[in-house]
N, C-alpha and C positions, 0 to 999 in steps of 0.2 A: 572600505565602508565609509559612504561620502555625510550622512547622517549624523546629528546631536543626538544625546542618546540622556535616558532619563527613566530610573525603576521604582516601582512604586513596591513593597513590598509590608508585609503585615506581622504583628504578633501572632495570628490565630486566624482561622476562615471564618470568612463573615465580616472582619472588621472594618471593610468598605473601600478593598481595594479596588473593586473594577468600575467603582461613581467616581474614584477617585484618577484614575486613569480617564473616564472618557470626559471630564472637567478637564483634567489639562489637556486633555485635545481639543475641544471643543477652545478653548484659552488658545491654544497654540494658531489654531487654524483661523479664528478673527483675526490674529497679530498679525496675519500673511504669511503663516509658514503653512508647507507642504507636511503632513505629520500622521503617520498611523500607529493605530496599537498593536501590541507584539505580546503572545504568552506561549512558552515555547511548548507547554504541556497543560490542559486543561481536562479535569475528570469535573463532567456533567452530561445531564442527561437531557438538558435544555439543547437542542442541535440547527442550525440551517442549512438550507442547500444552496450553495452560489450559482450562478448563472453556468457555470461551465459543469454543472450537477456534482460540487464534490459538498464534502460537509466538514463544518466547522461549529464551535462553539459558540452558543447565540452572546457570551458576553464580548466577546470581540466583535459581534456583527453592532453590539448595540456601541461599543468604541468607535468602532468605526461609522458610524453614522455620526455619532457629535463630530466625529473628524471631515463629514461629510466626503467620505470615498466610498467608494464601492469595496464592500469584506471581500476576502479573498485567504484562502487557507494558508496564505504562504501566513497570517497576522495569528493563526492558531497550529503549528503544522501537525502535532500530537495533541489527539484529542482519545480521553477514555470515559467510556457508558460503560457503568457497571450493569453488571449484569448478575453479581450476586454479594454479601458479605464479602467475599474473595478472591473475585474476579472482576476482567473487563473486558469488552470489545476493545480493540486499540484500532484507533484509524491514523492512518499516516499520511498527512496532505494530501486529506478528503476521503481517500480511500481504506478500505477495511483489510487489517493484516491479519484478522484472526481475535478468537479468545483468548485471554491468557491470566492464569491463575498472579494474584502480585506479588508472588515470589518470584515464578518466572519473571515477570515483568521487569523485578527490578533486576535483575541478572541481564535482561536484553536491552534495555531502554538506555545504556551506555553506547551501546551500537545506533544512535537515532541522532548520535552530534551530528553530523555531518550535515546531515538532513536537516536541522532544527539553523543551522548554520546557512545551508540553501536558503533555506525560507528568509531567516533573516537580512541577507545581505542583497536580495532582491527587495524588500524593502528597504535599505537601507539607498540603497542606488536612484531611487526612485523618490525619495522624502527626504523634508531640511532635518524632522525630528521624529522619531521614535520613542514615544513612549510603554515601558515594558511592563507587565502587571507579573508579580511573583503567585505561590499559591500557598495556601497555608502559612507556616513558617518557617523561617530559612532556619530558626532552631530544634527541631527535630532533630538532634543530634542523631537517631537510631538510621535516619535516610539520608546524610550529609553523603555518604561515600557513592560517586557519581552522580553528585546533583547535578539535573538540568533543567532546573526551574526556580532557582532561590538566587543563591548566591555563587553557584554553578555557574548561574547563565547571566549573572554582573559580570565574573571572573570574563568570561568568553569573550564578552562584548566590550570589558572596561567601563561598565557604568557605575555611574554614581548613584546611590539608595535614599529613597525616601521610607524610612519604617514609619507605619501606623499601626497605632492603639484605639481599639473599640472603648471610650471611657463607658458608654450606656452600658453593659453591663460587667462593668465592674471591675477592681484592681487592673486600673491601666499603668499608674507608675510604676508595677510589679512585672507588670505585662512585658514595659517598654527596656525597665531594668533588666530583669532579667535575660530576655531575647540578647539585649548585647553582651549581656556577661559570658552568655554560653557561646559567644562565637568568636572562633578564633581572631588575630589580631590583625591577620590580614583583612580579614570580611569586616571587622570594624571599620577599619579605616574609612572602608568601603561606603560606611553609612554616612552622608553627607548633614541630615536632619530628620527629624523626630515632629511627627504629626499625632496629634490628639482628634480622633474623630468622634463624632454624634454627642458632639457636646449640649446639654441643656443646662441656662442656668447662668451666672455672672462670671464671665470668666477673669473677671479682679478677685474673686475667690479663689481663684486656679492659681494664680501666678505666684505664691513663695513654694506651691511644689514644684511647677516648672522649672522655677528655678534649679531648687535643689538634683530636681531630673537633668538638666544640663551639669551640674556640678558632678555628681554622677558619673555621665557617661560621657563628658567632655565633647556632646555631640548637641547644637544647637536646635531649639525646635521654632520650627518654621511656618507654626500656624496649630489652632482650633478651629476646626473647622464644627459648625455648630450640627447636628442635627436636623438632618434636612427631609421634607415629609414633600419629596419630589416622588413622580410616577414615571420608574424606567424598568426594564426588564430585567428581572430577577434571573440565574443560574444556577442559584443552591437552595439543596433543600431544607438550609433554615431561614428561607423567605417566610418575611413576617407576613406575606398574603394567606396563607394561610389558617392563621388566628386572627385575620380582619373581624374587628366586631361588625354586625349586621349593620347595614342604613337601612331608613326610612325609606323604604321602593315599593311600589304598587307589586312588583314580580319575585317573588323569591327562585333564583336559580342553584343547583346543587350540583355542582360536578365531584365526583365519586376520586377521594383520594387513593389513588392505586398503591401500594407498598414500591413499584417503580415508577411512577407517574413521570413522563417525560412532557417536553413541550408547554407547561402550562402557560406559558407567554400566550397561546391560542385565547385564551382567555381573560387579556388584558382591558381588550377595551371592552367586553361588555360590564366589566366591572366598575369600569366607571361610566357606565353608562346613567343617566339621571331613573331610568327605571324600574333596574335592576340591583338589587340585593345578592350577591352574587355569594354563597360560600363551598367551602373544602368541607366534604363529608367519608369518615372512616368508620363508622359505625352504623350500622342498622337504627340502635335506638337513637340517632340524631339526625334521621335521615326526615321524618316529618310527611309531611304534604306538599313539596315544591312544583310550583308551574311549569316545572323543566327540570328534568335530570338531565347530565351530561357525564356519558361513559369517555374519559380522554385517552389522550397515547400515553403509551407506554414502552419502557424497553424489554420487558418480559413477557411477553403477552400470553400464556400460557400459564404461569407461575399465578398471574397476576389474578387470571381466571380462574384458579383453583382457587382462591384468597377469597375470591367474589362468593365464590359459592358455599366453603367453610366459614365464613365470616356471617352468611345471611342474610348478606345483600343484594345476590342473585335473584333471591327469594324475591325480597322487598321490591327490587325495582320491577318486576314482573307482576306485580301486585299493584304497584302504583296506574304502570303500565296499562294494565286490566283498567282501574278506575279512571282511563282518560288523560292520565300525566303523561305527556310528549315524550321522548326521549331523543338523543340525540349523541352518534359514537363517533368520535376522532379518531383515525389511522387504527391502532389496535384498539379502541373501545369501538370503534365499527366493525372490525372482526370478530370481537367478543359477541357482539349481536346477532349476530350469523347463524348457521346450522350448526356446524361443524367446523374445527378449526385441528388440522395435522401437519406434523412434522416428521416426515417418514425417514428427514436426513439427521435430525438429533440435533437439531441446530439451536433451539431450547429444550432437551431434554427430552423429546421423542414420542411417541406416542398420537394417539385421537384424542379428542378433549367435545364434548358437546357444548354447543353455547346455549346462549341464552333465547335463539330461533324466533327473536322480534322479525328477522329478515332471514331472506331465503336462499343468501348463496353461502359458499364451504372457500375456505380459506385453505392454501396448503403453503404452505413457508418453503422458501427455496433457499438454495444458497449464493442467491444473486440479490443485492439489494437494490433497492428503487430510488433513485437520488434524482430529482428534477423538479425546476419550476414549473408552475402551469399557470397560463390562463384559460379559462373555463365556465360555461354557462350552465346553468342547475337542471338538468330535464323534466320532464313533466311529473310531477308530486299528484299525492291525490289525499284528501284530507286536509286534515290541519293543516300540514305543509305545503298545501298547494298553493299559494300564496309567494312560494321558494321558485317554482316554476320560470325558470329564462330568468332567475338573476346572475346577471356575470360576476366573474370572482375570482381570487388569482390568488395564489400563494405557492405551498412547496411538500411533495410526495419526500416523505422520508418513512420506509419499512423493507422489511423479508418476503412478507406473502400476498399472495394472486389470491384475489377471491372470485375471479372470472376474469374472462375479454373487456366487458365494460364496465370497470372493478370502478371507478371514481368517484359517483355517487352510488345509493341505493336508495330506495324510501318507499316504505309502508306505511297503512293509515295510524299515523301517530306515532312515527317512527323515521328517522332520519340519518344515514349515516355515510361518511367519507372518509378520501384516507387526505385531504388538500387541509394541510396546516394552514392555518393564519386566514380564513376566509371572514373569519370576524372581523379583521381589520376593517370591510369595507361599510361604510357608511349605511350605504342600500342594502345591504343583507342586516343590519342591526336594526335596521328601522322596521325592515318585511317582518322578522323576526318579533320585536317587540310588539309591533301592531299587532300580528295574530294572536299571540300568546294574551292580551290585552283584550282583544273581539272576545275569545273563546274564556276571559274570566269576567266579562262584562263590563269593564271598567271603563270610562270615558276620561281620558287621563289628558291633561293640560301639561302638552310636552314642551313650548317654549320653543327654548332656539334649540335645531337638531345637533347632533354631537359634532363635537368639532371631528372634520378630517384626522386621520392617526399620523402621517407625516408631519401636518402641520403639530398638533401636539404634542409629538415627540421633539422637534426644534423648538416648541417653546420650553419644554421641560431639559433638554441641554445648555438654551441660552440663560435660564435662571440658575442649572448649576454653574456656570461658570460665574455668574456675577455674584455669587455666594463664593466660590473658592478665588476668585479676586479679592473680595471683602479679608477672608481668612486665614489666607495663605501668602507667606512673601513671594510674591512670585517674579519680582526680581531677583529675589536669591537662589530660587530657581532656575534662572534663568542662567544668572552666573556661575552654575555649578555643571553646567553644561558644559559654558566658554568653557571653565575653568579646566575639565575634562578633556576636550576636545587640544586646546591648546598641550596640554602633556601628553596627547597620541603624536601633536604634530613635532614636540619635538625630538 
């Protein structure tokens, strides 16, 4: 393994490991190194398809962009979508091994070193640096026995830890104490420096507890890193997108939060879009009057559908729907819109399911899934949407079921729906989109400069976090705990 090697690892999920990972790639890769990121096991339901049609977890896709390489499964090679309280898909470098209950899981997922090891040492072969993101906490005492994601997968590799602490909410020098106290003495060692994340506030205030936090754990801390209100693609579902308070937008849009909502990255950039209000709706009574509903993907699509329609939201949007409100379904919220949606193999649970019959084809779920980029142009719309008509558009099919031969699009009057993730990305479909949505409420709206490109914004939102984690973090001390590493494999 020719690679520096470098873990980022956390108290608790959410405390900002994987911005913190694609900062020091992003850092790495100005300096002139070769550098990707590595997480050997990732449970989310946010997915991408690589060019070679396998899938991985979109927080390594968005790593690997500050690193500016092309993602590749071998930087995710266990990836799990749940698929209930208790269960998961498990896919294994891209490909789908089956459901499995997480008791089995954790009984079989000691059987995936090998593999988690493949993956790894083909990037290592390949790049000066590797940086590794953990998941949760490597303190969970109850999952230690065959960890391959904490301090499991330092052990394997011989890296050196960076632990971080969430201070935004709350008891982090509990957080940061604690995590080391409960780990054995080896995995101590192990941790080289202690990061204090989403700091607000004087951090000369901060410093007699850091202190004492070094004193403590005899483990140095190596930056605050402040709280940073950058725009990068979320994985978990305690994304604060979610509770975004409204802006002042001429459009209010509402995409319907599914109890499995996957992919909401699809919905990044029109969020920031300048004319769009964009929010997460779970309830009927805050569903309102919006310009646009949007049914999205999902991992359950069936489960999800049942929720829709006990919930009386089914209702609602059919109602909206009736009064002229557009609608518009992602991958399984376009099958939800459908006639009919079966699964005759029991692949979610079995059975027919009717939909919500905005559109006119039947979905049947198979037990082949659909993993492929596409580029692709909108076909003839009629209605509102016609305006969609021959825009080209490019992203990536991730699902189970056929809803016909020319399953890609559909679209009825006031009624839109696909299974091609990420089509928002493109400039000219946010702009077709906004204009018409904008004609049909009468508004004459003074749009200014159009939206920036989403490549181009995503590189400016990686080059600001690294000049923020330059500011906050030693990152020549990082750097030296690399050598430091590296030079005691060599001798």
């Amino acid at each position: 393994m020719a690679a520096k090697v470098i873990m980022v690892q956390g108290t608790m999920s959410n405390a900002g490991k994987s911005v913190l990972v694609a900062g020091l790639c992003r850092i790495f890769k100005q300096d002139g190194y070769r550098v990707a990121p590595f997480k050997s096991q990732n449970m989310a339901l946010n997915s991408f398809v690589t060019r070679e049609g396998l899938e991985m977890g979109r927080a390594q896709v968005m790593q690997a962009q500050a690193a500016s390489v092309e993602p590749t499964v071998h930087m995710n090679p266990i990836l799990l979508k749940p698929t209930s309280d208790v269960g998961s898909q498990v896919i294994v470098q891209g490909e789908v091994v089956g459901n499995m209950r997480a008791g089995a899981y954790f009984q079989y997922k000691k059987q995936l070193i090998p593999t988690i090891m493949q993956s790894y040492e083909v990037l290592a072969q390949e790049n000066d640096i590797i940086v590794i993101e953990g998941a949760g906490s490597p303190a969970e005492i109850n999952l230690k026995a065959d960890d391959i994601v904490n301090m499991g997968m330092a052990k394997l590799v011989d890296a050196p830890v960076l632990l971080v602490g969430d201070i935004d909410r709350g008891g982090v020098f509990a957080s940061l104490y604690g995590t080391v106290a409960l780990l054995e003495a080896e995995e101590r060692e192990r941790i080289k420096g202690l990061v204090i994340n989403k700091f607000r506030g004087d951090v000369g205030i901060l410093k007699p507890g850091l202190t004492m936090l070094e004193e403590l754990c005899h483990i140095p801390v190596v930056g605050v890193v402040p709280y940073l209100n950058l725009d990068l693609d979320d994985e978990d579902s305690l994304s604060e997108r979610f509770t975004h308070t409204e802006k002042e937008a001429p459009l209010d849009v509402a995409v319907i939060r599914l109890p499995h909502l996957s992919n909401f990255t699809d919905f990044n950039a029109l969020e920031r879009h300048p004319a769009i209000s964009l929010r997460y709706v779970q309830k009927e009574s805050t569903l309102g009057q919006p310009d646009l509903l949007i049914l999205p993907g999902t991992k359950n699509t069936i489960d999800d559908l049942k929720w829709l329609k006990e919930s009386g939201l089914e209702a609602a949007i059919c109602k909206r729907h009736g009064a002229g409100v557009p609608v518009i379904g992602i991958c399984g919220g376009y099958q939800m819109l459908g006639k009919t949606l079966s699964d005759p193999d029991g692949l979610e649970g079995g059975g027919t399911l009717c939909g919500l019959g905005l559109l006119g084809h039947t979905t049947v779920f198979l037990p082949q899934k659909t993993r492929t980029q596409r580029k692709a142009t909108i076909p003839s719309c009629q209605g509102i949407f016609a305006s969609l008509s021959g825009c080209p558009v490019e992203g990536y099919e991730i699902h189970m079921g056929s809803s016909g031969e020319q399953n890609l699009f559909s679209c009825a009057d006031g009624v839109f729906g696909t299974y091609l993730h990420g089509i928002f990305d493109s400039v000219e479909i946010q702009e077709r989109l906004v204009t018409l949505l904008l004609t049909k409420k009468g508004i004459c709206w003074q749009k200014g400069q159009p939206p920036e490109d989403s490549h181009q914004y995503r590189e400016r939102q990686y080059d600001m976090l690294a000049a923020k984690l330059r500011e906050s973090l030693d990152i020549a001390g990082i750097y030296a705990m690399m050598d430091e590493n590296k030079r005691g494999e060599q001798r």
